[in-house]
DRENVEX-301756 format. One record per atom (N, C-alpha, C, CB): residue number from 1; residue in one letter; atom name; x, y, z. Coordinates in Angstrom, 1 decimal, decimal comma, padded with zeros to 4 digits, m for minus. Each point is the difference from the previous one (the first is absolute). Last residue first. Glycine has a CB too. Example, Ala and Ser with C-alpha at 12.3 -4.5 7.8 and 13.67 -1.06 7.14 Angstrom:
BEGIN
+-------+-------+--------+--------+--------+--------+
: tikol : kolti : marvex :     c1 :     c2 :     c3 :
+-------+-------+--------+--------+--------+--------+
:     2 :     S :      N :  012,8 : m002,2 :  007,1 :
:     2 :     S :     CA :  000,9 :  001,1 :  000,0 :
:     2 :     S :      C : m000,8 :  001,1 :  000,8 :
:     2 :     S :     CB :  001,2 : m000,6 : m002,2 :
:     1 :     A :      N : m000,9 : m005,1 :  002,1 :
:     1 :     A :     CA : m000,9 :  001,2 :  000,0 :
:     1 :     A :      C :  000,9 :  001,2 :  000,0 :
:     1 :     A :     CB : m001,9 : m001,2 :  001,2 :
+-------+-------+--------+--------+--------+--------+
***
This chain:
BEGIN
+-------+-------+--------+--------+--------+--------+
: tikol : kolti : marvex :     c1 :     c2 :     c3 :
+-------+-------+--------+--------+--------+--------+
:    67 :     X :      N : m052,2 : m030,8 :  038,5 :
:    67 :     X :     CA :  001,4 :  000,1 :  000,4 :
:    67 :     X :      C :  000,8 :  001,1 :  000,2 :
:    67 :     X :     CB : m000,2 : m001,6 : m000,9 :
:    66 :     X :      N : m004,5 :  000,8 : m000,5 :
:    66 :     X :     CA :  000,1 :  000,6 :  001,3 :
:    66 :     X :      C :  001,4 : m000,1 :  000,9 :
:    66 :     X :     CB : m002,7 : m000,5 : m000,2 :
:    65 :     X :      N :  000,8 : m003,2 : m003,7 :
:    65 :     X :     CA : m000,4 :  001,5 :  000,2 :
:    65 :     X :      C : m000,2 :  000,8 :  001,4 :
:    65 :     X :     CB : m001,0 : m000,7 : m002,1 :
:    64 :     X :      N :  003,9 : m003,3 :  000,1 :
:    64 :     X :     CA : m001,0 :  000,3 :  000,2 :
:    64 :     X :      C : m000,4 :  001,4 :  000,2 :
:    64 :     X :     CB :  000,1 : m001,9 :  000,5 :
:    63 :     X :      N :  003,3 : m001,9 : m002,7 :
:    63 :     X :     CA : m000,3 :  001,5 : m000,5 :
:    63 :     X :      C : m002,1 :  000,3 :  000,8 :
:    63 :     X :     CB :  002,2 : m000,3 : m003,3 :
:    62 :     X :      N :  003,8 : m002,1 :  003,9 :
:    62 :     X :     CA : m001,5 : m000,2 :  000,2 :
:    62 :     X :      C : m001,0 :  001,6 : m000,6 :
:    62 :     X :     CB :  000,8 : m001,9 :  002,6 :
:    61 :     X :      N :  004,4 :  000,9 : m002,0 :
:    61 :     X :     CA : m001,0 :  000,1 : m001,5 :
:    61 :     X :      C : m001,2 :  000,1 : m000,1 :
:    61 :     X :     CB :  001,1 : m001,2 : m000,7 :
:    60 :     X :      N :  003,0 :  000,9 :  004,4 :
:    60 :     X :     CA : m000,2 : m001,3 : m000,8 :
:    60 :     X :      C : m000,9 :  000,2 : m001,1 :
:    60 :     X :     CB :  000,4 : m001,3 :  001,9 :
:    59 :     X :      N : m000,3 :  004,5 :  001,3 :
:    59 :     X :     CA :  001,7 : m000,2 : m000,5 :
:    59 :     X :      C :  000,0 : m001,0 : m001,4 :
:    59 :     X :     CB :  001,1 :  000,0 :  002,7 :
:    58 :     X :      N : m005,2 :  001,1 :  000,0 :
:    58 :     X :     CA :  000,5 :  001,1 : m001,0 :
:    58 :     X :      C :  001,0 : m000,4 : m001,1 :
:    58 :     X :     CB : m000,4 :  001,6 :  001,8 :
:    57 :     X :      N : m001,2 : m003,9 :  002,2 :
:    57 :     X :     CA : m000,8 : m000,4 : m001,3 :
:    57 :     X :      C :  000,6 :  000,9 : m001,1 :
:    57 :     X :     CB : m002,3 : m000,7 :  001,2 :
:    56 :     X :      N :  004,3 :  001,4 :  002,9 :
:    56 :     X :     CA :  000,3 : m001,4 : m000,7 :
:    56 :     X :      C : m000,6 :  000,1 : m001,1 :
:    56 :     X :     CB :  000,2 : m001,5 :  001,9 :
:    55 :     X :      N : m001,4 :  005,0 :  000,8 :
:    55 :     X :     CA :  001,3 :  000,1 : m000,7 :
:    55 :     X :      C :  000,8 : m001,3 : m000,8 :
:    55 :     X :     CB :  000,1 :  001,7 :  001,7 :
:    54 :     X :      N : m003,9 : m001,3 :  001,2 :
:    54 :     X :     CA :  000,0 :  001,0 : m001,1 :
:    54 :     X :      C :  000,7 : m000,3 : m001,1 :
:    54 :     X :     CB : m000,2 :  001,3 :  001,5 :
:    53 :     X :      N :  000,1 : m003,3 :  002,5 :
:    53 :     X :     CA : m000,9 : m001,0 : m000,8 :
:    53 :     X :      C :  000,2 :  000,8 : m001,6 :
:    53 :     X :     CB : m002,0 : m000,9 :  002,3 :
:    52 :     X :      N :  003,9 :  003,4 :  001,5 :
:    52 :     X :     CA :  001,0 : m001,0 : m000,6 :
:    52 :     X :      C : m000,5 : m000,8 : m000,8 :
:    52 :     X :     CB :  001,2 :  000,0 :  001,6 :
:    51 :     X :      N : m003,4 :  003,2 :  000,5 :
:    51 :     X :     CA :  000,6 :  000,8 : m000,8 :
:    51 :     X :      C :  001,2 : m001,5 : m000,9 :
:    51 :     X :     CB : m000,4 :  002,9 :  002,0 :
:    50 :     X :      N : m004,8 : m003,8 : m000,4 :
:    50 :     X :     CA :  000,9 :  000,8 :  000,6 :
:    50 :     X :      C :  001,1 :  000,2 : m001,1 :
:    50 :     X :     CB : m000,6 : m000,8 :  002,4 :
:    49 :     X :      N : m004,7 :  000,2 : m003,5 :
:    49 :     X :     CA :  001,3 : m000,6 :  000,3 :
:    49 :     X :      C :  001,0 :  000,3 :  001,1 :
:    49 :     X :     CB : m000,3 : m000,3 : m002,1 :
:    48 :     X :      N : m005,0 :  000,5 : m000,5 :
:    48 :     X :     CA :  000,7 :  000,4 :  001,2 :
:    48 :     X :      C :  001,5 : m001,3 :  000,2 :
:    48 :     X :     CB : m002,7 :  001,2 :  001,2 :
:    47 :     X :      N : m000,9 : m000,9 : m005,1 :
:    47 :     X :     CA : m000,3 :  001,0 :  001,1 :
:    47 :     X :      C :  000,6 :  000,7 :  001,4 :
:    47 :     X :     CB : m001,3 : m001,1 : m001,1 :
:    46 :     X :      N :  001,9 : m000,6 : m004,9 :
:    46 :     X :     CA :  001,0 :  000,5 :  001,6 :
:    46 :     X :      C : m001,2 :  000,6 :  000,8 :
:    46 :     X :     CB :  002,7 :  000,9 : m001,0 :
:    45 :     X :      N : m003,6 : m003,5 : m003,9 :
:    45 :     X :     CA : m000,3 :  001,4 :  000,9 :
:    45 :     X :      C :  000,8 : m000,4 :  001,4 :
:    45 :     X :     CB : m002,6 :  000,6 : m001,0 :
:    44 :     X :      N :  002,0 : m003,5 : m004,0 :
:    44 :     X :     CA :  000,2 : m000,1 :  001,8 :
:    44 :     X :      C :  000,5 :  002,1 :  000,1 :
:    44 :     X :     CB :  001,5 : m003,8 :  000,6 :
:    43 :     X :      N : m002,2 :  002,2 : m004,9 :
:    43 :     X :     CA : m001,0 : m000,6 :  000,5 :
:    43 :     X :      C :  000,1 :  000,2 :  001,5 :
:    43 :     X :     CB : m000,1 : m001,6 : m002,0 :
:    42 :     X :      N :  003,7 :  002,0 : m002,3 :
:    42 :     X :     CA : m000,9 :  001,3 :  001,1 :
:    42 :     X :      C : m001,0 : m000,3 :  000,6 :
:    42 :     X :     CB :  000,3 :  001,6 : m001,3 :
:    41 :     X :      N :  002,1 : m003,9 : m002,0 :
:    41 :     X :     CA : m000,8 :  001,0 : m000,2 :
:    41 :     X :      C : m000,8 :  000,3 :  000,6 :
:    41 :     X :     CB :  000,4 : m000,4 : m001,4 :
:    40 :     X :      N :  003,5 : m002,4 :  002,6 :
:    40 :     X :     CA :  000,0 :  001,1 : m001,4 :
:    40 :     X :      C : m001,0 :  001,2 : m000,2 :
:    40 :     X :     CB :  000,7 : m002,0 : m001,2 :
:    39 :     X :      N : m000,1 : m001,9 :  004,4 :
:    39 :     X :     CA : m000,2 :  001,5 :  000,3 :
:    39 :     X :      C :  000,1 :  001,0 : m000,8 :
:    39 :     X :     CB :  000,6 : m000,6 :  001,6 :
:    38 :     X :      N :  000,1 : m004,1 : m002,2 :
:    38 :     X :     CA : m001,1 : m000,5 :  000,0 :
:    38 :     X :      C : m000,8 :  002,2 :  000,0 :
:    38 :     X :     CB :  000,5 : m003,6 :  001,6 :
:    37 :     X :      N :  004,2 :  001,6 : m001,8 :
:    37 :     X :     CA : m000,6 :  000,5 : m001,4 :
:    37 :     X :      C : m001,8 :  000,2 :  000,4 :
:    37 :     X :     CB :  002,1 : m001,7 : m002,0 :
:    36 :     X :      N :  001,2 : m000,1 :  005,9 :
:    36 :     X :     CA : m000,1 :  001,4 : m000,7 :
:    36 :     X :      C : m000,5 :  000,8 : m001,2 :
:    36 :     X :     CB :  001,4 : m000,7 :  001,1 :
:    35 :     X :      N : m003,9 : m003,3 :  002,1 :
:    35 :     X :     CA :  001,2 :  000,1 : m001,3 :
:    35 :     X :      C :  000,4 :  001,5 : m000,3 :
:    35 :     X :     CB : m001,1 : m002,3 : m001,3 :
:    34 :     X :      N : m001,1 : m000,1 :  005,6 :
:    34 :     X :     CA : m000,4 :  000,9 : m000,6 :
:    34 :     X :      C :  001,3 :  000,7 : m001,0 :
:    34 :     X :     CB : m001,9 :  000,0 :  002,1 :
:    33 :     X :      N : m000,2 : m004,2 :  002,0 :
:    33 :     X :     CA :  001,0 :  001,0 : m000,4 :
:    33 :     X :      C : m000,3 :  000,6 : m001,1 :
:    33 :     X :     CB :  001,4 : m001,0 :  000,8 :
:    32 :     X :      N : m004,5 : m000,1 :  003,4 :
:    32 :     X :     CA :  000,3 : m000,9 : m001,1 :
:    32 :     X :      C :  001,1 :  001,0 : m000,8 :
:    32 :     X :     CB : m002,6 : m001,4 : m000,2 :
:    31 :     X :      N :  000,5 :  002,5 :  004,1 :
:    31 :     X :     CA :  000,7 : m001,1 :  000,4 :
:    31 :     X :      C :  000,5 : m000,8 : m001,6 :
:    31 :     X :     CB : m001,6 : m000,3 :  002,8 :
:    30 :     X :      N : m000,5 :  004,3 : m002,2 :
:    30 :     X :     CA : m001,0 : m000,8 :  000,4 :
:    30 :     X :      C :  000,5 : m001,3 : m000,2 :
:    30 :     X :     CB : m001,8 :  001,4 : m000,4 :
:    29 :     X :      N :  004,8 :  001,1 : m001,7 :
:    29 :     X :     CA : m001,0 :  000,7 : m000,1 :
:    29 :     X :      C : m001,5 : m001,1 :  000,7 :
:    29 :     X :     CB :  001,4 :  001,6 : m002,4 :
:    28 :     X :      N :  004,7 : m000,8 :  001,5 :
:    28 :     X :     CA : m001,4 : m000,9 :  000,6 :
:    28 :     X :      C : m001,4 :  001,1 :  000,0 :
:    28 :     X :     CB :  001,9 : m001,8 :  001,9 :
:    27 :     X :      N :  004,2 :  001,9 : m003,9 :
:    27 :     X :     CA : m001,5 :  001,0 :  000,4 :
:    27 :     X :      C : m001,3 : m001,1 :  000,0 :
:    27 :     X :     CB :  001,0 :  002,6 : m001,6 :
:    26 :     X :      N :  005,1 : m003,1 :  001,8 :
:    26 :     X :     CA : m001,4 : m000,6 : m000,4 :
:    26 :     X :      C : m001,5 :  001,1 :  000,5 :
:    26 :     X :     CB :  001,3 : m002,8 :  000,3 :
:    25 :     X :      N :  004,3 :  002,5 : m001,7 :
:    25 :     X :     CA : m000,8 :  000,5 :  000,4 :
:    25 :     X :      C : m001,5 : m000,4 :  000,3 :
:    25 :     X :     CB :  001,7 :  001,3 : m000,9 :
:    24 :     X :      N :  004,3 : m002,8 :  000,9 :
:    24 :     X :     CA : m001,1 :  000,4 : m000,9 :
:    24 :     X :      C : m000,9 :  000,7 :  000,9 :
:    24 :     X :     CB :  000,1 : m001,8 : m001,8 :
:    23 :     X :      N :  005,3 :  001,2 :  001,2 :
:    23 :     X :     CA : m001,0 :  000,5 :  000,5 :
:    23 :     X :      C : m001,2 : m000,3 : m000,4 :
:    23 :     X :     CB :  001,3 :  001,3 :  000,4 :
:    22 :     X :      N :  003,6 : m003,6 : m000,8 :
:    22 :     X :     CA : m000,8 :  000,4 : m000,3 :
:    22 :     X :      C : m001,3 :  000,5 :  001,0 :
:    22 :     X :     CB :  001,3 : m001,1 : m001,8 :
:    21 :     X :      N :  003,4 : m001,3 :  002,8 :
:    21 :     X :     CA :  000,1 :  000,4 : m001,5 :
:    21 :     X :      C : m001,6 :  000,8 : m001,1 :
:    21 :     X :     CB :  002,2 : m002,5 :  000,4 :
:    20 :     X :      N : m001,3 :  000,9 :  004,9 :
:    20 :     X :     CA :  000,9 :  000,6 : m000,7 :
:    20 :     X :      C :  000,2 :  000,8 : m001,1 :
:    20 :     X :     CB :  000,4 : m001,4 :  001,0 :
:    19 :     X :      N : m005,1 :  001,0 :  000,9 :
:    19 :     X :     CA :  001,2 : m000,9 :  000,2 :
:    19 :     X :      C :  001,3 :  000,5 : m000,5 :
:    19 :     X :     CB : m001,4 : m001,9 : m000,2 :
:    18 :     X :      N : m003,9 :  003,8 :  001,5 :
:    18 :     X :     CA :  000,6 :  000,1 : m000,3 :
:    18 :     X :      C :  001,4 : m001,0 : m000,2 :
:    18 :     X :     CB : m001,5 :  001,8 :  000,6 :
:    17 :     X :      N : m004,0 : m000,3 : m000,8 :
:    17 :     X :     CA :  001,2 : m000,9 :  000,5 :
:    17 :     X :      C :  000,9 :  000,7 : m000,7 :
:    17 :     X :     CB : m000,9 : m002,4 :  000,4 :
:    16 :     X :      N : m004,2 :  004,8 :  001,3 :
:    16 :     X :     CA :  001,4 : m000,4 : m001,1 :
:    16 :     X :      C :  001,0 : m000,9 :  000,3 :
:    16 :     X :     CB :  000,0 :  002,0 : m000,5 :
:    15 :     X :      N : m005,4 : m000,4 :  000,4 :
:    15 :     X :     CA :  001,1 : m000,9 :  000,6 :
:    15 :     X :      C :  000,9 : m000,1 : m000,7 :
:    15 :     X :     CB : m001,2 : m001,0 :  001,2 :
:    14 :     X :      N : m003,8 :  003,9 : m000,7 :
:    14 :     X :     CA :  000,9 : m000,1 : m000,6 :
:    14 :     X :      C :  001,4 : m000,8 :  000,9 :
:    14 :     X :     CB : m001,2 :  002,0 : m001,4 :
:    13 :     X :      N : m004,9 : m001,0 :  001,1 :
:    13 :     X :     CA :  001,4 : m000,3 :  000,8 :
:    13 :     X :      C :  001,3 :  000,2 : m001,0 :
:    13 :     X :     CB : m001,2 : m001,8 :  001,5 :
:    12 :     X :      N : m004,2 :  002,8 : m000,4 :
:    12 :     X :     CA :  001,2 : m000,3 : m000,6 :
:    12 :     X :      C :  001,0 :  000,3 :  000,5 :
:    12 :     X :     CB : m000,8 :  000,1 : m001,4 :
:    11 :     X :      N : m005,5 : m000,4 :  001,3 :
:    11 :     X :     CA :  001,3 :  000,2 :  001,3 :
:    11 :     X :      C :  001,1 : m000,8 : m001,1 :
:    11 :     X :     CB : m001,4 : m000,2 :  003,0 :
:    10 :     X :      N : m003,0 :  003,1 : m005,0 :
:    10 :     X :     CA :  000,0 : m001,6 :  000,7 :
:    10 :     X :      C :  002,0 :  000,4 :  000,5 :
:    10 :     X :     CB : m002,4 : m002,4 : m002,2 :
:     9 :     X :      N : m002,6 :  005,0 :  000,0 :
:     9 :     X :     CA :  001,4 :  000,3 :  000,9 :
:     9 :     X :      C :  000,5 : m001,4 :  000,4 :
:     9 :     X :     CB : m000,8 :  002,3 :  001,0 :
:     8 :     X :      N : m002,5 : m001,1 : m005,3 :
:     8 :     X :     CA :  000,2 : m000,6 :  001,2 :
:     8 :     X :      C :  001,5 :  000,1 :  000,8 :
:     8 :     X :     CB : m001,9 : m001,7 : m001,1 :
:     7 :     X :      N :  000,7 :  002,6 : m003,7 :
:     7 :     X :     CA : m001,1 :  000,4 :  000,5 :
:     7 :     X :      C : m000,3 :  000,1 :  001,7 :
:     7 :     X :     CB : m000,5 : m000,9 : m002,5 :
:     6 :     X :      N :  003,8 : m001,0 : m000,9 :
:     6 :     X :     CA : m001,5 : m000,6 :  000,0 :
:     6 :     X :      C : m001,0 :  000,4 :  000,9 :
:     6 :     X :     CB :  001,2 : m001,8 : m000,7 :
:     5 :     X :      N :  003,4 :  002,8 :  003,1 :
:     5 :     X :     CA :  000,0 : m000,9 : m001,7 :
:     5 :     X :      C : m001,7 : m000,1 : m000,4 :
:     5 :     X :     CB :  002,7 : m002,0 :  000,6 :
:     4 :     X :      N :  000,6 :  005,2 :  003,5 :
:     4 :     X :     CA : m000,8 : m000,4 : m000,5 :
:     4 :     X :      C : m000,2 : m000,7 : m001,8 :
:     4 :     X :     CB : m000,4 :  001,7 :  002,2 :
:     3 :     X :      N :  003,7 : m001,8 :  002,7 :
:     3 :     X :     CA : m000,6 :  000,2 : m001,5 :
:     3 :     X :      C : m001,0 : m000,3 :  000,2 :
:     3 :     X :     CB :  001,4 : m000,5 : m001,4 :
:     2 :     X :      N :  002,1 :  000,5 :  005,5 :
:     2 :     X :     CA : m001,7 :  000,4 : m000,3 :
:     2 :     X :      C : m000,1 : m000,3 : m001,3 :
:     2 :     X :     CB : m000,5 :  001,9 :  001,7 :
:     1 :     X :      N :  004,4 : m003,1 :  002,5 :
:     1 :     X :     CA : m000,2 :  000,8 : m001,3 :
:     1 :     X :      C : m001,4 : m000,4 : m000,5 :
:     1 :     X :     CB :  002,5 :  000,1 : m000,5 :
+-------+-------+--------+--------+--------+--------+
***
């Protein structure tokens, strides 16, 4: 997966765990992670995902642009 942040395309990720009793989500951005409140305002651009990277960030709130 691709974003663009600041003007610059840089390489992302998203990783989910899972355990019995809970799901989470994590979104990496050049290996460093990336606070859901942080996408509030729209800063990261979608250059290229697939359909499931898609759909995670979606599920969970993430607010980039080109979801």
């Amino acid at each position: 997966m691709r974003v663009k942040v600041e003007g610059a395309v840089k390489q992302a990720a998203v990783s989910e765990y899972r355990c019995r009793d809970f799901v989470s989500l994590s979104f990496f951005v050049d290996g460093k992670p990336v606070p859901l409140a942080s996408t509030v305002t729209r800063d990261y651009e979608l250059v290229d995902a697939d359909a499931r990277e898609k759909e995670m960030l979606r599920c969970w709130g993430y607010r980039i642009q080109g979801l």
